[in-house]
Each structure stands twice: as structure tokens, then as C-alpha cells.
N, C-alpha and C positions, 0 to 999 in steps of 0.2 A: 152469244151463247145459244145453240141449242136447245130448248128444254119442253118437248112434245112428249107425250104417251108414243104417238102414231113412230116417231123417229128414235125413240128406245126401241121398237119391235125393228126395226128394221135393221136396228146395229146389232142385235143377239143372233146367237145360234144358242137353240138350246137343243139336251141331249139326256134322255133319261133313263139310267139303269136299273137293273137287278132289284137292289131296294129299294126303290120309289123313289130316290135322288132323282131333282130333275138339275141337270150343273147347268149353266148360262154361263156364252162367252163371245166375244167381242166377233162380230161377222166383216165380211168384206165392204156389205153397206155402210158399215159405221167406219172404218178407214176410207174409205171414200167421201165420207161429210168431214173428218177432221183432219187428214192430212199424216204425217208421222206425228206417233205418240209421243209427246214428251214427257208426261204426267200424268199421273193418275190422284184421284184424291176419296178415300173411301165415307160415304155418308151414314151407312148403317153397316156394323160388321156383327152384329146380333141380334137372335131375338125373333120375335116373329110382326114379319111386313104384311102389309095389304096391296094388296092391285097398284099400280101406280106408287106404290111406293120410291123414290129416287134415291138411288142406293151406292152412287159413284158418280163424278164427274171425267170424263175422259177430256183431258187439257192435248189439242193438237198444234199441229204448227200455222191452220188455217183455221182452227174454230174447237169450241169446248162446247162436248155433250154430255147431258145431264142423263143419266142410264135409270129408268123405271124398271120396277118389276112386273112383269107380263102375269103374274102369279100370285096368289096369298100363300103365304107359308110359314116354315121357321126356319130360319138361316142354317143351316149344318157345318158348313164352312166358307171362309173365301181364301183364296189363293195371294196369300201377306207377300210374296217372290214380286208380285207385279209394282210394292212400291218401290222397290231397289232396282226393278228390270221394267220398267212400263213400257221399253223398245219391243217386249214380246206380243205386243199385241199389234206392230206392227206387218206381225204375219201369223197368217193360219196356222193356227198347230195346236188341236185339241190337249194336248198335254200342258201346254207352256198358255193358250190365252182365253182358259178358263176366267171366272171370275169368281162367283158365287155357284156355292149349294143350296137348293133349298130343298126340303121334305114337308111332304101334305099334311095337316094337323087336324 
């Protein structure tokens, strides 16, 4: 398994709107460490995290990463679709392979 600071930054894309949402989602680097998604498993889905906080595990078909938060914050949302569909983070698409919101507190 996985479980670096340094190889959470590199499996995020993050992306931040209008109201100081900053959403975090699964990048190309991190499908290239674990292979097809088969699973996802959520480790905090509220509340407010710290730096390094580990906030999912992405379960692959070659290896499971332990996903940090690059951020302190407080969770706003996570995208619940990913436990029924965790195939979507098999491809890019800022719609479908979001993960978390968070907002500056």
C-alpha cells in the first residue's frame, strides 16, 4: 500500500471556484500508481482536516493509495456516486472523478 504525503500530491488534481471551494480529484498520476480502480474506501467524509490528513484509500488492480489532504480545511462535500461507481476515477472527467470539497476556515 501506498501511503506518502509526497504520492497524495501527485494523484490530486485540485481545482478552485467562485466560493473558495477548492474540490480535489483523482489525477492521471495516481491511475498510473494503482492501476484500474476497483474500490474506493472513504476515511473522513466530515468535519474539518489538517495537512496530511488521509481521507480515502484508492484500492487498484496493482496497489492501494492512501489519499492525504494537501490542505487544512472543512470538508463541504464528497462525491458518495464514487462508492457505487469507483470505475469513474478510471478516467478523467472533472464532473464524475471529483472526490472532496473543502472550504478555508
Amino acid at each position: 500500500m501506498i501511503d506518502r504525503i509526497e504520492a497524495s500530491a501527485d494523484a490530486l488534481w485540485l481545482t478552485p471556484d467562485e466560493e473558495g471551494r477548492l474540490r480535489l480529484g483523482f489525477a492521471d498520476d495516481g491511475r498510473k500508481m494503482v492501476g484500474d480502480v476497483t474500490k474506493i474506501s472513504w476515511l473522513v467524509t466530515a468535519g474539518r482536516i489538517k495537512l496530511g490528513t488521509p481521507f480515502m484509500v484508492v484500492h487498484g488492480e496493482r496497489e492501494d493509495l492512501t489519499l492525504r489532504s494537501p490542505f487544512a480545511g472543512r470538508i463541504q462535500a464528497i462525491n458518495q456516486a464514487l462508492e457505487e461507481h469507483p470505475e469513474r476515477l478510471n478516467e478523467h472527467n472533472d464532473a464524475l472523478d471529483w472526490m472532496i470539497e473543502l472550504v478555508d476556515e
